[in-house]
C-alpha positions as CSV (number, residue, x, y, z in Angstrom):
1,X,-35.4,-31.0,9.8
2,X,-38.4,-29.8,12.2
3,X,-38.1,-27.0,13.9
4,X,-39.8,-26.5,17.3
5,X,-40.1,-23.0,17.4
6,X,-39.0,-19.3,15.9
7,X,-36.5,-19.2,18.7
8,X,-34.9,-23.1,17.7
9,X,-34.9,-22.0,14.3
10,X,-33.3,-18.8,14.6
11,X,-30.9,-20.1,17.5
12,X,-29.5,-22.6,15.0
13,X,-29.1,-20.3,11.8
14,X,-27.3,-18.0,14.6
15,X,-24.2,-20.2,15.6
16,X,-23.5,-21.4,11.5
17,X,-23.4,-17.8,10.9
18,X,-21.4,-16.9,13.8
19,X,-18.8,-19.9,13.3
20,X,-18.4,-19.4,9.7
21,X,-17.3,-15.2,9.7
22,X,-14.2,-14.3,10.3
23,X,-13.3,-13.9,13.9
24,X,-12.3,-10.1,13.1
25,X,-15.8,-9.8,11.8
26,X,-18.0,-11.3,14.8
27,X,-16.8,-10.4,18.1
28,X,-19.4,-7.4,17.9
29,X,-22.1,-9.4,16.9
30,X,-25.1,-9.6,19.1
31,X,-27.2,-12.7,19.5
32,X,-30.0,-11.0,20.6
33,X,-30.1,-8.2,18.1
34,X,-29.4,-11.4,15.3
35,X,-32.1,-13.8,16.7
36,X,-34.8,-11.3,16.8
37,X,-34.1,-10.6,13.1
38,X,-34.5,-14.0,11.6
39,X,-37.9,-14.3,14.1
40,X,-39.4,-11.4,12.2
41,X,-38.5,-12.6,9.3
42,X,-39.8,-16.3,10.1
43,X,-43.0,-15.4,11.2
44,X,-43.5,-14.2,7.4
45,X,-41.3,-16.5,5.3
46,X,-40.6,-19.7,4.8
47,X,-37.5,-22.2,6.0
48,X,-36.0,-21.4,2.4
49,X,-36.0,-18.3,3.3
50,X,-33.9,-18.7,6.3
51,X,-31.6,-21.2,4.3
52,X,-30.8,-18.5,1.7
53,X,-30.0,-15.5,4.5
54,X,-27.7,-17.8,5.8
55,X,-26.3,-18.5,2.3
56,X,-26.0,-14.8,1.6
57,X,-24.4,-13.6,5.0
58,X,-22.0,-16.4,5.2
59,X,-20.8,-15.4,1.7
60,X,-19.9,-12.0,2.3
61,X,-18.2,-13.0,5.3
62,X,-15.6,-15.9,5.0
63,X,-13.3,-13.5,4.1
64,X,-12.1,-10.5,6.2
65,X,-13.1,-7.3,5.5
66,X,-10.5,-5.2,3.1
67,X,-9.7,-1.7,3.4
68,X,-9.3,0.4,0.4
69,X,-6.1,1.8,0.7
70,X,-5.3,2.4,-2.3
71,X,-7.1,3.9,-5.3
72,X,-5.9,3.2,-8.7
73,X,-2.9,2.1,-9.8
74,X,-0.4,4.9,-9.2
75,X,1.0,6.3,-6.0
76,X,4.0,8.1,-4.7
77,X,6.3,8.6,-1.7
78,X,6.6,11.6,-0.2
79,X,10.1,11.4,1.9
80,X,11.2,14.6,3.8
81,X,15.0,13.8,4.6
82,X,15.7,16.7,3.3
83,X,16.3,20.6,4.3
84,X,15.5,22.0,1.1
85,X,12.2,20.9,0.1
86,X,8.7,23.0,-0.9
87,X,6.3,23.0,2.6
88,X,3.7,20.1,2.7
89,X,1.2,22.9,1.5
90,X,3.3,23.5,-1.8
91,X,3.1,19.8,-1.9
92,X,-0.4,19.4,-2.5
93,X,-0.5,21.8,-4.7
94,X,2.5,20.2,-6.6
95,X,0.3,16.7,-5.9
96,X,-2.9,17.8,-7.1
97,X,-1.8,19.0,-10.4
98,X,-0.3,15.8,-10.7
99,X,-3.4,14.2,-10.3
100,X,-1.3,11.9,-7.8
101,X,-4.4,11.0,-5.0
102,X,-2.2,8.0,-2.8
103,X,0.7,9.3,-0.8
104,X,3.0,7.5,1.5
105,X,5.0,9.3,4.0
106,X,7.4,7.4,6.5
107,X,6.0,8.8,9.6
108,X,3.4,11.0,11.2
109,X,4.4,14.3,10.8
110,X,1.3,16.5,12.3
111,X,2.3,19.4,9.8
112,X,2.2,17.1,6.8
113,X,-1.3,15.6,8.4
114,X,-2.6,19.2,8.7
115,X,-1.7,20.3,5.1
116,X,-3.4,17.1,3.9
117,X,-6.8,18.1,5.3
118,X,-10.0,18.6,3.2
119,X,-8.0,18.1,0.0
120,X,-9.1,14.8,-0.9
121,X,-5.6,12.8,-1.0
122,X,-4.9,9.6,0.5
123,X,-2.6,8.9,2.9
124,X,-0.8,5.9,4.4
125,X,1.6,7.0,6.9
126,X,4.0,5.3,8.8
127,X,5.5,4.0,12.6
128,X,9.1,4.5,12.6
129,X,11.2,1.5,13.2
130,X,12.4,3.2,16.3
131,X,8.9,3.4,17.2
132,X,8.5,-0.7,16.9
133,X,10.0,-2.0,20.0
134,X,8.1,0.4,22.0
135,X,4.8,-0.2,20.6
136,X,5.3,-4.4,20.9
137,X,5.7,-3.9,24.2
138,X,3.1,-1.2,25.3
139,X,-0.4,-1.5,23.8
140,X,-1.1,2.0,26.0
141,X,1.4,3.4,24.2
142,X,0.1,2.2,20.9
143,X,-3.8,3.3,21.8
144,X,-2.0,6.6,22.6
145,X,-0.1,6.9,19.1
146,X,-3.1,6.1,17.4
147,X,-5.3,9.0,19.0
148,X,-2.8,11.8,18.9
149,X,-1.6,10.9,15.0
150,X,-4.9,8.9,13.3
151,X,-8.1,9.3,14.5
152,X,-7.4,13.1,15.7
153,X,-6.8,14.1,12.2
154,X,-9.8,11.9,10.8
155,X,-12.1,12.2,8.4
156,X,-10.5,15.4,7.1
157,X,-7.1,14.3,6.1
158,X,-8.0,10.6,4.4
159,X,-5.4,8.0,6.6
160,X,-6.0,5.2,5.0
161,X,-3.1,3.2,6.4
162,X,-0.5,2.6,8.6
163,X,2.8,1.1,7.7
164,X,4.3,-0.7,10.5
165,X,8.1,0.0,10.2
166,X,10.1,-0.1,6.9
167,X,12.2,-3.1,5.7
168,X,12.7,-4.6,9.3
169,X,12.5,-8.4,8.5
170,X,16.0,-8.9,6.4
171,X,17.6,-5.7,7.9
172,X,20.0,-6.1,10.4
173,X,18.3,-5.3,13.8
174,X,17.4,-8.7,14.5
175,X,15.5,-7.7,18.0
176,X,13.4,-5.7,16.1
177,X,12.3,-9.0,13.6
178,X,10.7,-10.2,17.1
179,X,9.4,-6.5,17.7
180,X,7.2,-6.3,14.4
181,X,4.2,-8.8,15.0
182,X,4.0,-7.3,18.3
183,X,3.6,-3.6,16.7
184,X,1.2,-4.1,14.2
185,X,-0.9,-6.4,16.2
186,X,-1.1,-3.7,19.2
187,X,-1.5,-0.8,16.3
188,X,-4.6,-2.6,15.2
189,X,-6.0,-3.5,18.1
190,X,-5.8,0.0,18.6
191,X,-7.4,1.0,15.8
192,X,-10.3,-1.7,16.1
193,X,-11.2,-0.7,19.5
194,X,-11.7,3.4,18.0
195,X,-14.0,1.4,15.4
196,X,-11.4,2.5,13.2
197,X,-10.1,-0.7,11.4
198,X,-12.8,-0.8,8.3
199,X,-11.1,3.0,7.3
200,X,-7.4,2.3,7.9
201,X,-5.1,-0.8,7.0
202,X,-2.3,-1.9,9.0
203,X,0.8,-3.4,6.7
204,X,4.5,-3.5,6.6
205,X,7.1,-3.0,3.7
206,X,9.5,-5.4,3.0
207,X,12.6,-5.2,1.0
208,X,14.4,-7.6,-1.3
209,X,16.3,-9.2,1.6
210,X,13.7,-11.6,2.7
211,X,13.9,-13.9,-0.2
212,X,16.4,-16.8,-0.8
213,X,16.4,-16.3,-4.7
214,X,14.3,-15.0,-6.8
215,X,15.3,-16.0,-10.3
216,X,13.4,-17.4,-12.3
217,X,10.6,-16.0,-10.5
218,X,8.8,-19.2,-9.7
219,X,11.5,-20.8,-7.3
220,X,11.0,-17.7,-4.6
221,X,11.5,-18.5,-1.2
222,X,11.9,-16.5,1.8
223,X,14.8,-16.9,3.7
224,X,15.0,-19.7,6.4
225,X,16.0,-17.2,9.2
226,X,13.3,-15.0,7.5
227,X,10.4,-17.7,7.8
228,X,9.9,-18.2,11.6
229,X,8.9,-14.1,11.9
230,X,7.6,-13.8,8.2
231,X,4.8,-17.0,8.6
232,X,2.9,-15.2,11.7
233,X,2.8,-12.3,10.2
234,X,1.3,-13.6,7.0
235,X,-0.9,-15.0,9.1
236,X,-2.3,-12.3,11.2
237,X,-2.3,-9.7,7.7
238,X,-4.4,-12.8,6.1
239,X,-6.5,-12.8,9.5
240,X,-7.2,-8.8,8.5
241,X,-7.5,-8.6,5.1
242,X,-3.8,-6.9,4.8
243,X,-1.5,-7.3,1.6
244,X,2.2,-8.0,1.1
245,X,3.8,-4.8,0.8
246,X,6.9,-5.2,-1.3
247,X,9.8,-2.7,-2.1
248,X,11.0,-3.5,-5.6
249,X,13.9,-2.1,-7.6
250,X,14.9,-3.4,-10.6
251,X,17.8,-0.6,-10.7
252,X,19.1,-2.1,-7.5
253,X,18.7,-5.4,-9.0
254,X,20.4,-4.2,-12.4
255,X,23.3,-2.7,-10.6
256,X,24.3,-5.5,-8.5
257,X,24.2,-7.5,-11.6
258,X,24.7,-5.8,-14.8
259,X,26.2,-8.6,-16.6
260,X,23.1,-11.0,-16.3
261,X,20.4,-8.6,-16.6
262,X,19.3,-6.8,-20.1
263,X,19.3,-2.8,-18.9
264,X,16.1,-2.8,-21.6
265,X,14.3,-5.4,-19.4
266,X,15.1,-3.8,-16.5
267,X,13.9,-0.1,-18.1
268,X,10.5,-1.2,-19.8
269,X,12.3,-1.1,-23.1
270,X,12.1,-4.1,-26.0
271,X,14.3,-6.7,-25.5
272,X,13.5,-10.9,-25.2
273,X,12.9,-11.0,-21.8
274,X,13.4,-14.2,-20.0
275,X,11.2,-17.5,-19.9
276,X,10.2,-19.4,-16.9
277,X,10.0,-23.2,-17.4
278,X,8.3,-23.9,-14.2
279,X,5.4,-21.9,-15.5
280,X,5.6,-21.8,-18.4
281,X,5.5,-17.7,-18.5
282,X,7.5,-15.3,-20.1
283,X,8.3,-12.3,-18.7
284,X,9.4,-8.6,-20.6
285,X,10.4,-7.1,-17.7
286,X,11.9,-7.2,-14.4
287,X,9.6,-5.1,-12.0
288,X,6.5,-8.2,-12.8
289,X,9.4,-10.8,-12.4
290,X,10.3,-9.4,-8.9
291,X,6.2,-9.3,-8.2
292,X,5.6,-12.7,-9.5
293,X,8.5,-13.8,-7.5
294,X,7.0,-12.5,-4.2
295,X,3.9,-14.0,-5.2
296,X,5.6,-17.0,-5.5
297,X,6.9,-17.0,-2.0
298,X,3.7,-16.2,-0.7
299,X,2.5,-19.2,-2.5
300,X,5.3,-21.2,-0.6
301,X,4.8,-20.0,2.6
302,X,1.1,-21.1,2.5
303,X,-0.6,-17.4,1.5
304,X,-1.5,-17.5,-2.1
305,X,-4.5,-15.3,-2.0
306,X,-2.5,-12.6,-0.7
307,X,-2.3,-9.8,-3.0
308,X,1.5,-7.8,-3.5
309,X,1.7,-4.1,-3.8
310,X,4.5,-2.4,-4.5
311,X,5.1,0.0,-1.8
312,X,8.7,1.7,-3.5
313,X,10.0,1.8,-7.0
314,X,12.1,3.9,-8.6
315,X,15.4,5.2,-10.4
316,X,17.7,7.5,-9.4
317,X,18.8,9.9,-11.9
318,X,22.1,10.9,-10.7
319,X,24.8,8.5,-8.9
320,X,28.8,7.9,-7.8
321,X,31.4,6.7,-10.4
322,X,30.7,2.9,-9.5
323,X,26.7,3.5,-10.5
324,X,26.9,4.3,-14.1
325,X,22.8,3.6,-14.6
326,X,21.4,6.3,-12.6
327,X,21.3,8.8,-15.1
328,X,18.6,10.9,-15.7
329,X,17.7,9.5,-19.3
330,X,17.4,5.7,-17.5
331,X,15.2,7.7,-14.6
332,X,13.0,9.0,-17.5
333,X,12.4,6.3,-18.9
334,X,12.0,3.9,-16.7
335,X,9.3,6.2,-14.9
336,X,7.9,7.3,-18.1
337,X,7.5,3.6,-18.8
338,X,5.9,2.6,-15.5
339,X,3.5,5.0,-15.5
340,X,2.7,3.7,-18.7
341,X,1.9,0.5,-17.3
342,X,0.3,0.7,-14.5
343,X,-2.3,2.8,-16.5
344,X,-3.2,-0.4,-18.4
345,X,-4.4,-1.8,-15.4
346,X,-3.4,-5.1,-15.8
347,X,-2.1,-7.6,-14.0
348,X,1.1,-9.9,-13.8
349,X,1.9,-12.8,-16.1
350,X,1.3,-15.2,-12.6
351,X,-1.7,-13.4,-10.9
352,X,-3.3,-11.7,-14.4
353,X,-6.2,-10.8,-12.7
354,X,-4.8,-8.9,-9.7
355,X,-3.9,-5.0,-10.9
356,X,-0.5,-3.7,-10.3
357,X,-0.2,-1.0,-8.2
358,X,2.8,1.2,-7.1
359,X,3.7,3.8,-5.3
360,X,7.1,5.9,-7.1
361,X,9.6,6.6,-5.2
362,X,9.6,9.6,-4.6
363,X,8.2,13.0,-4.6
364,X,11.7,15.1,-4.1
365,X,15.4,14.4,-4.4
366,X,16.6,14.3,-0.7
367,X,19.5,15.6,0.1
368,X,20.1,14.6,3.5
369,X,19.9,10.8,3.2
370,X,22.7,8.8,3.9
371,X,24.5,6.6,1.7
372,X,25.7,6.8,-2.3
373,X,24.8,9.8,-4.6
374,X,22.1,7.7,-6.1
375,X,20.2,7.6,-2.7
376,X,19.6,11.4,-2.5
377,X,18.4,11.3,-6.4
378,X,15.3,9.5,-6.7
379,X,12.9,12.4,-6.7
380,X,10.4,12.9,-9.8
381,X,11.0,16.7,-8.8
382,X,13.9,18.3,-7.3
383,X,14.1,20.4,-4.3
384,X,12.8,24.0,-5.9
385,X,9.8,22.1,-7.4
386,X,11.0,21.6,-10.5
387,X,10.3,18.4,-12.5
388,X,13.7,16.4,-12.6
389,X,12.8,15.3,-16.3
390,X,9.8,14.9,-18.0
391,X,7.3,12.0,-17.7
392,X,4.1,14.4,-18.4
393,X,4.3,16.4,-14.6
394,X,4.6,19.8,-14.4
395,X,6.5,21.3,-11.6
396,X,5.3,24.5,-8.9
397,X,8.4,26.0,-11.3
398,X,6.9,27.2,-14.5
399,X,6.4,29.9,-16.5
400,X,4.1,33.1,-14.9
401,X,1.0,32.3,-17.0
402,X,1.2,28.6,-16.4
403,X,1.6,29.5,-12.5
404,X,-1.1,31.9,-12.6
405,X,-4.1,29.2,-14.5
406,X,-3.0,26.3,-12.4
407,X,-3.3,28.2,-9.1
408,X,-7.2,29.4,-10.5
409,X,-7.5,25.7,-11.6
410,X,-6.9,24.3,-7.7
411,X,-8.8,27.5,-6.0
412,X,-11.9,26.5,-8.6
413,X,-11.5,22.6,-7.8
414,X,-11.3,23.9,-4.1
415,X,-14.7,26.0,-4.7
416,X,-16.4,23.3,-5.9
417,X,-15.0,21.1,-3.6
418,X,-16.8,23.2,-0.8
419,X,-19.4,25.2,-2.4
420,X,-20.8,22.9,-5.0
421,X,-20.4,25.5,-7.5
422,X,-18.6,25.1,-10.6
423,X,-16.0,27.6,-12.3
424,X,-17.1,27.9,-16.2
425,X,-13.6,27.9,-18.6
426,X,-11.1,26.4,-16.2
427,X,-11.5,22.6,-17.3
């Protein structure tokens, strides 16, 4: 090919560039600001060189851009349904010993936000479901939300996400199934247009309930009256680099049936697992089943680059007559176990390559939530602080001397977290 000119050359290079990113990526790309690049570079390189910028941009930009919302493997959800719970300040310095950095909470509490400050751990926090119609319908209202409870609380307190209603598709407010692309498309918009949207993700949580079957994990579907809302907003989450947030209890799964399901599969404990012949994959326990199964779904539905993250898991430790495995030695061990795994940092038997992550479920026992006994017994820590049972945590409940180093501990990581400094012994 001949060129005429700098401007011809560069003109062309412009609109193959522009067409192959992502539309997220290019509406604030200018023309003229592009264009006068590639001339300076033309005037002292060759057409080769042109060719391989081209190469190099358009590389980096088929795909949207991803926000890091999570780091690591382990997270945990910090639900405040409660009366009788430490203060978000005691929190982070229940957190922080922990050495738990990603948090989840279910809505936007400014108090929470304001204790989270300067303390380095990330937070995704969420948009009430009774918040989704509203926000659908109003993107004012949703530019407003995202002022007063994101970017006026940014960069000090790290939101890294927002979570776009809990569980709606499969629950039973069917008006709100139409509500929820509406939301989250709003909520970003929102947060693109306060240049926002490369430092917080949008997603949404889905429960069990939006899958035909799941066993074996391979024949995963999601439910035909599911499918019509669930495919857009694949779409749009595929659009902006979002992943497929997925609520996953294997002691929910376990108790509804016990007779089918090995209680050691379902705990992380030895047993023979189960074998999937349309795979060909075998599977030792049920939290990577219900994962792979999503994934399978996703595959199904057209979306099988989408990663899955497990936005709940847990097991309660206490329960009513009629719930015989929430005790607090099957709590134990399943969490005991499941931190275990996800510090391997490996993946699932389908998607080996893609690292589980999790966030626990949850922080406290709660004992305001409605529902069974088991529902208000899920904490890793119960209401004074203390742990619940041990999985390696210590609780703000200890003995005076263990009180007194871990409070020097956080003001010397706090001291060098602002002066620079470090504090000799306390390591």
């Amino acid at each position: 090919m001949a060129w005429r000119d700098n401007t011809d050359c560069c003109e062309v290079v412009f609109r193959i560039f522009s067409s192959a990113l992502h539309p997220h990526r290019c509406r604030n790309l200018s023309r003229h600001w592009f264009i006068l690049m590639l001339r300076q570079w033309r005037m002292r390189s060759s057409h080769l060189h042109l060719v391989m910028i081209l190469i190099f941009f358009a590389s980096i930009s088929m795909e949207p851009t991803s926000v890091r919302a999570f780091i690591g493997t382990y997270g945990i959800n910090y639900g405040r349904i409660a009366d009788n719970i430490p203060s978000p300040e005691d929190v982070v310095t229940l957190l922080r010993a922990a050495k738990i950095r990603n948090i989840r909470i279910y809505d936007a509490d400014h108090s929470v936000l304001k204790a989270f400050s300067g303390t380095g751990l990330e937070i995704v926090i969420g948009l009430p479901n009774e918040n989704v119609r509203d926000m659908s319908a109003n993107a004012s209202r949703a530019m407003s939300w995202v002022k007063e409870n994101v970017q006026a609380f940014l960069p000090r307190t790290r939101i890294r996400g927002i979570a776009v209603g809990n569980e709606v598709l499969g629950g039973m407010d069917y008006e709100l199934w139409g509500a929820l692309l509406g939301a989250a498309k709003n909520i970003y918009n929102a947060v693109n247009k306060l240049h926002l949207a490369n430092v917080v993700q949008i997603t949404t949580a889905h429960s069990q309930a939006v899958f035909a079957n799941s066993y074996p994990p391979s024949s995963c579907v999601f439910k035909e009256n599911v499918v019509q809302y669930m495919k857009p907003l694949l779409e749009f989450f595929s659009q902006i680099g979002s992943p497929f947030c997925l609520n996953a209890y294997p002691f929910l799964a376990y108790m509804y049936n016990p007779e089918d399901i090995d209680i050691n599969y379902a705990l992380f404990q030895p047993n023979k697992g189960i074998y999937d012949e349309e795979t060909n994959l075998h599977y030792d326990n049920l939290l990577d089943a219900q994962i792979d199964a999503a994934y399978a779904a996703l595959e199904d539905a057209g979306f099988k680059k989408m990663e899955v993250i497990v936005t709940e898991t847990g097991w309660a430790s206490r329960g009513d007559s009629n719930e015989a495995a929430a005790t607090s030695s099957n709590a134990r061990t399943y969490n005991y176990n499941l931190r275990k795994r996800l510090a391997k940092k490996k993946g699932t038997p389908l998607r080996p390559k893609i690292v589980v992550k999790a966030y626990i479920f949850a922080i406290f026992n709660e004992d305001q939530k409605p529902g069974p006994t088991s529902e208000r017994n899920y904490g890793l820590f119960k209401a004074d602080g203390s742990i619940s049972y041990d999985i390696g945590f210590h609780g703000l409940k200890s003995s005076s001397a263990d009180s007194l180093l871990l409070s020097l501990k956080i003001a010397c990581r706090i001291f060098e977290s602002n002066v620079g400094l470090g504090c000799v012994g306390l390591h």
